[in-house]
C-alpha positions in Angstrom: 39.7 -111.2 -27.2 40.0 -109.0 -24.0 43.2 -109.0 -22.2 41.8 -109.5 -18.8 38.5 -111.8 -17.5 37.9 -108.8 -15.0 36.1 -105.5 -16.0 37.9 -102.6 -15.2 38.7 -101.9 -11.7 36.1 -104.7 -9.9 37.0 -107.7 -8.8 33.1 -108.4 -7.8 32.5 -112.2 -8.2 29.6 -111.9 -10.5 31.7 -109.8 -12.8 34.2 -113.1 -12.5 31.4 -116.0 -13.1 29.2 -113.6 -16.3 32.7 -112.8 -18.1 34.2 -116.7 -17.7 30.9 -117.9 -18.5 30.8 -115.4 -21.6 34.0 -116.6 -22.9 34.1 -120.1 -21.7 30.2 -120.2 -23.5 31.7 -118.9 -27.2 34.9 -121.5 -26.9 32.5 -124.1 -26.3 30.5 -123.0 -29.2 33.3 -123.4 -31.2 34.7 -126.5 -30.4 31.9 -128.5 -30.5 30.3 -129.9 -33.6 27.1 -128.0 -34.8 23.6 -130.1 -33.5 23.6 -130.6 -38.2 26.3 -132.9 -38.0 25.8 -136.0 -38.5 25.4 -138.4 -36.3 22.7 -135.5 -35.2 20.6 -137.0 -32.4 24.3 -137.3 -30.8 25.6 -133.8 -31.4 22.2 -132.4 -30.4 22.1 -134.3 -27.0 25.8 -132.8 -26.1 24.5 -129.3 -26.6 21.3 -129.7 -24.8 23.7 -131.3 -21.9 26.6 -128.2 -22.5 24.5 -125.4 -23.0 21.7 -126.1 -20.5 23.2 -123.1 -18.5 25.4 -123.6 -15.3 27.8 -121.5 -13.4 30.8 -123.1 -15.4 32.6 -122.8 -11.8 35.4 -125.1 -13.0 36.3 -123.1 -16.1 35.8 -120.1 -14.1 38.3 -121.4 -11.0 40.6 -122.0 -13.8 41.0 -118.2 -15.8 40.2 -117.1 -11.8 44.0 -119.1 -11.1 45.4 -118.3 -14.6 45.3 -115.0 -14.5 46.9 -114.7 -10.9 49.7 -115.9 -12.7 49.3 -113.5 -15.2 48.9 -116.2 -17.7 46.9 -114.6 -21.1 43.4 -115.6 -21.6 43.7 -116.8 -24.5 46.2 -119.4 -23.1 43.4 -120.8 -21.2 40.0 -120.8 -23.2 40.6 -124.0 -24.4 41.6 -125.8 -21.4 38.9 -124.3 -19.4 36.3 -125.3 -21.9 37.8 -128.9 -21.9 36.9 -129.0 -17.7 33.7 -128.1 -18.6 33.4 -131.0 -21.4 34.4 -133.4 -19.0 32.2 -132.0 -16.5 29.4 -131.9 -18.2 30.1 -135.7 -19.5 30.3 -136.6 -15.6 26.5 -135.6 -15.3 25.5 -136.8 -17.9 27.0 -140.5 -17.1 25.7 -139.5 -13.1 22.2 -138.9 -14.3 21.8 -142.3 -15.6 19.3 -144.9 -14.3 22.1 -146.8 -13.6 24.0 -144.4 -11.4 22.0 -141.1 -9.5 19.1 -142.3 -11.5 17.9 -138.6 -11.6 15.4 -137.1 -14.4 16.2 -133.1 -13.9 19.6 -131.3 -14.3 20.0 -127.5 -14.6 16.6 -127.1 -14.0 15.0 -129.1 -17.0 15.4 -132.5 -18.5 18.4 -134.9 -17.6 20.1 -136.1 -21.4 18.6 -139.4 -21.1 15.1 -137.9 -20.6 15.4 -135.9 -23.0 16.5 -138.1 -25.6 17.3 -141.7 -24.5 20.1 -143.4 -22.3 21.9 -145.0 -25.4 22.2 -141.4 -26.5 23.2 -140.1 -23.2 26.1 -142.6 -22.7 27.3 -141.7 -26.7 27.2 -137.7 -26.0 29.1 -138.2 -22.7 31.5 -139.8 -24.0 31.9 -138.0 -27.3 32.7 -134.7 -24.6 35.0 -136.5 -22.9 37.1 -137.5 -25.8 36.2 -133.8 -27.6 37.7 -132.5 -24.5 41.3 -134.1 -24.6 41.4 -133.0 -28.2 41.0 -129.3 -27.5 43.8 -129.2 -25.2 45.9 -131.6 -27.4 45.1 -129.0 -30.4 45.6 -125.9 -28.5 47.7 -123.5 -30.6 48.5 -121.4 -27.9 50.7 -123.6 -25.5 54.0 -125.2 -26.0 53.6 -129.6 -27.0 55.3 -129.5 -23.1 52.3 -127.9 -21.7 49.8 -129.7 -23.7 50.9 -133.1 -22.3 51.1 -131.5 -18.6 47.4 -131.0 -19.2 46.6 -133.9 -20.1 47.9 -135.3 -17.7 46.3 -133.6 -14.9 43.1 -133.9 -16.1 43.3 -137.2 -17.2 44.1 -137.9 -13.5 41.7 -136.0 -12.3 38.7 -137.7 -14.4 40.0 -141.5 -14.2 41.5 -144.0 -11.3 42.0 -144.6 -8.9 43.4 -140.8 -7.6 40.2 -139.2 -9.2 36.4 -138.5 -10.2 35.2 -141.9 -11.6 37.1 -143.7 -8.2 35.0 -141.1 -6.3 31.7 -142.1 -8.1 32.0 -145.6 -7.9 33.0 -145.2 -4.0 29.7 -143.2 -3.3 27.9 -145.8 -5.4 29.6 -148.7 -3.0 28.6 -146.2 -0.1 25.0 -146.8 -0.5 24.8 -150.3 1.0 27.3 -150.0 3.5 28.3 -147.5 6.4 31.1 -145.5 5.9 32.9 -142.9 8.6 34.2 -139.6 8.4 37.3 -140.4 6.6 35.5 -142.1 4.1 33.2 -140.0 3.2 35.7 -137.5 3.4 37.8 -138.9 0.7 35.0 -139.9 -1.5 34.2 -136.2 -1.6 37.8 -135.5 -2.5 37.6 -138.0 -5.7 34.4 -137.4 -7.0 33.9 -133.6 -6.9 37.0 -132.3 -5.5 39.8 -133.9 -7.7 38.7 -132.4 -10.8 38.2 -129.1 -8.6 41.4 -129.7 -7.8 43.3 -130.1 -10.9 41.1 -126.9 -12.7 43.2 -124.6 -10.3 46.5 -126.4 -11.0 46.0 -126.4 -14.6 45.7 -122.6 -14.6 48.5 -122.2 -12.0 50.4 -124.6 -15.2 49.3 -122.4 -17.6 50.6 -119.5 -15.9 54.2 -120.7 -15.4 53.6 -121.5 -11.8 56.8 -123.1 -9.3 56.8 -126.1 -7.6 55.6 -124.4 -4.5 53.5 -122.0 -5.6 51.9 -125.2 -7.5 52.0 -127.1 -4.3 50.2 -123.7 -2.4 47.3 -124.1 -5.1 47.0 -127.7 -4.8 46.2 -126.8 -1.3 44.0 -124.4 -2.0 42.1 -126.8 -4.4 41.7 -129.6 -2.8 40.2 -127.3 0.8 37.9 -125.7 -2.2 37.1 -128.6 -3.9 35.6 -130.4 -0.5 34.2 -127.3 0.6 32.0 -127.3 -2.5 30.6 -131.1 -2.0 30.0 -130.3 1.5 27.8 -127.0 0.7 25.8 -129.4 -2.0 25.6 -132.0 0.8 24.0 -129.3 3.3 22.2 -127.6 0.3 20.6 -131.1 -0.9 18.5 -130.8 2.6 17.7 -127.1 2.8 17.3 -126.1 -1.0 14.4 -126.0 -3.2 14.3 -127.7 -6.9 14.6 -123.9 -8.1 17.3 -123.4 -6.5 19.4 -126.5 -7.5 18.3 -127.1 -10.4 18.0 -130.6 -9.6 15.5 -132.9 -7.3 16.4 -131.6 -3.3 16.5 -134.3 -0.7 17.9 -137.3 -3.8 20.8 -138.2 -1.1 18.5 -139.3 1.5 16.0 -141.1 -0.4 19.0 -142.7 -2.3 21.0 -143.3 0.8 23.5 -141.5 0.0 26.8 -140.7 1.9 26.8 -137.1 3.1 27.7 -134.9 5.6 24.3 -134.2 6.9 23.8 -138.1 6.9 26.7 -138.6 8.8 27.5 -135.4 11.2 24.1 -133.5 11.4 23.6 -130.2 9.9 25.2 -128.0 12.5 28.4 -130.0 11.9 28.3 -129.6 8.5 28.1 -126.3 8.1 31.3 -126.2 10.9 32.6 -128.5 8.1 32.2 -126.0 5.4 33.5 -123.3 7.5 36.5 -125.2 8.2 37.5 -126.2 5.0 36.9 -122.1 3.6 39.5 -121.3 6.5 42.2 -124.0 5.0 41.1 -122.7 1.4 41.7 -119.3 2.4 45.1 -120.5 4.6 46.7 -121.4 1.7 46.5 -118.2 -0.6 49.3 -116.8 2.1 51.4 -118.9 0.5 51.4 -117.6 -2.4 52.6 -113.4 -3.2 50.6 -112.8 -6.1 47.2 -111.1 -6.2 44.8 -114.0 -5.0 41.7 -111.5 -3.4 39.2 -113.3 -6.5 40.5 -116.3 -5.0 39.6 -115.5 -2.0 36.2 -114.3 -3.2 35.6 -118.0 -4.8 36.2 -119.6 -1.5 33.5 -116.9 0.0 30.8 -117.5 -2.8 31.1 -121.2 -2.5 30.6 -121.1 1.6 27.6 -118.5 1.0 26.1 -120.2 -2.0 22.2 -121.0 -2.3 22.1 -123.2 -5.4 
C-alpha cells in the first residue's frame, strides 16, 4: 500500500485521477461480490455499472482532501470506494426509463439495457447498501468516525438536504419554469451535495477542525456546482465520445440548465465564478491545497 496517492515530486492532475482510480479500482474489486455469486445476473449488472470506467472524481476529491490533512491512505480506501458505490447506484437509478430515460453511460450500454430495469433497480440498490457496509466495517477508523461517515453521506445521498431531493427537483423542473435560484439549488442537491460531503469526509478522516471543516465545505459546495454547470454547458457543445453519454438529452428532455436558462456565455461566466469561490476558500485553510487547486482548474477546463 503506498504511503502517498502522489508519485514522487508531481503534483500533475493526471498523476492524481490514474493513482486514485488505481487504488479506488482494486478496493472496489474487493469489496464487491464476484459476478459467481449467486444471485448472478445481480452481481454481474453492479460490475458492468462499477467497472464501466469513469474518472472516479468523487473518490479522487476525497484521497485529494485526505491527504491535505495528512490522513493515511489507507484510512480512506474504503470510504472513497463507498462514494463511488453510491455514485454509481445514482446512475444507474438516473438512467431508468422512469427518470433520465437514457440508453448509454460511460460510453456503452446503460444497466437496464444491458440487462433489464428489474435488474437495474436491484444492482443499484444492492451498491447503495454495499456502500454503508464498507464504511461501517472499516478497520481502520475509530466506531466515532465510522458513524461521522455515515452520517455525511447518508445526508448527502437522501432528503431533503441532498442528491435524491435534487433529482426529484430537476424531475419536477421539467414541466414547470424555474429561476436562477432554483436551478441553482437543484444543482447543489443533485450533483453537488454528494460532491460536497466527498471533500468533508476526507477533511474528517484527516482530523480536520471546525473551521478548517467549515473552509472545505466551502470549497465543496463552489466545486460541486461548478461541476454541474460545466456538464450543463458540455451537454450542448460535446460530442457522444466525449461524454460518454447522448449530448443535447437536457434540451430534448426539457431539462433545467444553465444554458436553458442564462445562455451559453453566461454560463461559462457561471463556471468561472464558482472556480474563483472554489479557489477563495483554500486561503482559508494553511495546509498544502495546490492539487486542490488543480481539481477546481481540471473541472473549469474539462471536455468530457
Amino acid at each position: 500500500m503506498p504511503s502517498n496517492l502522489f508519485l514522487q515530486n508531481t503534483l500533475e492532475l493526471d498523476a492524481l485521477l490514474a493513482g486514485s482510480r488505481a487504488l479506488v479500482e482494486v478496493e472496489l474489486n474487493s469489496l464487491l461480490p464476484s459476478s459467481a455469486t449467486e444471485p448472478e445476473k445481480i452481481h454481474q449488472a453492479i460490475r458492468w455499472s462499477v467497472f464501466a470506467g469513469g474518472k472516479r472524481f468523487r473518490p479522487a476529491l476525497l484521497l485529494a482532501v485526505g491527504q491535505a490533512f495528512s490522513a493515511p491512505i489507507k484510512n480512506l480506501l474504503k470510504t472513497a470506494a463507498a462514494f463511488e458505490m453510491v455514485h454509481t447506484y445514482s446512475l444507474i437509478h438516473d438512467d431508468l426509463p422512469a427518470m433520465d430515460d437514457d440508453d448509454l453511460r460511460r460510453g456503452r450500454p446503460t444497466c437496464h439495457v444491458r440487462f433489464d430495469e428489474a435488474t437495474a433497480i436491484l444492482a443499484g440498490d444492492a451498491l447503495q447498501t454495499l456502500a454503508f457496509q464498507a464504511i461501517a466495517q472499516d478497520p481502520e477508523l475509530s466506531p466515532e468516525t465510522r458513524i461521522a461517515l455515515i452520517s455525511e453521506l447518508t445526508r448527502a445521498a437522501g432528503t431533503p438536504e441532498g442528491m435524491v431531493a435534487g433529482q426529484a427537483f430537476d424531475m419536477e423542473a421539467e414541466t414547470r419554469q424555474v429561476n436562477g435560484a432554483q436551478l441553482e439549488e437543484i444543482h447543489r442537491l443533485k450533483t453537488g451535495a454528494l460532491i460536497v460531503s466527498a471533500a468533508r469526509c476526507g477533511a474528517i478522516i484527516g482530523g480536520a477542525s471546525k473551521d478548517e471543516l467549515a473552509a472545505v465545505t466551502s470549497y465543496g459546495s463552489h466545486l460541486g456546482l461548478l461541476f454541474q454547470i460545466t456538464d450543463d454547458f458540455l451537454d450542448v457543445t460535446a460530442t457522444a465520445e466525449a461524454l460518454g453519454k447522448t449530448p443535447g438529452k437536457d434540451a430534448r428532455s426539457n431539462k433545467a440548465t444553465y444554458p436553458s436558462l442564462h445562455g451559453m456565455e453566461e454560463t461559462r461566466a457561471a463556471a468561472i465564478d464558482a472556480h474563483h469561490a472554489a479557489c477563495d476558500a483554500l486561503q482559508q485553510l494553511d495546509r498544502p491545497t495546490d492539487v486542490l487547486r488543480r481539481i477546481a482548474d481540471f473541472i473549469l477546463n474539462r471536455t468530457g
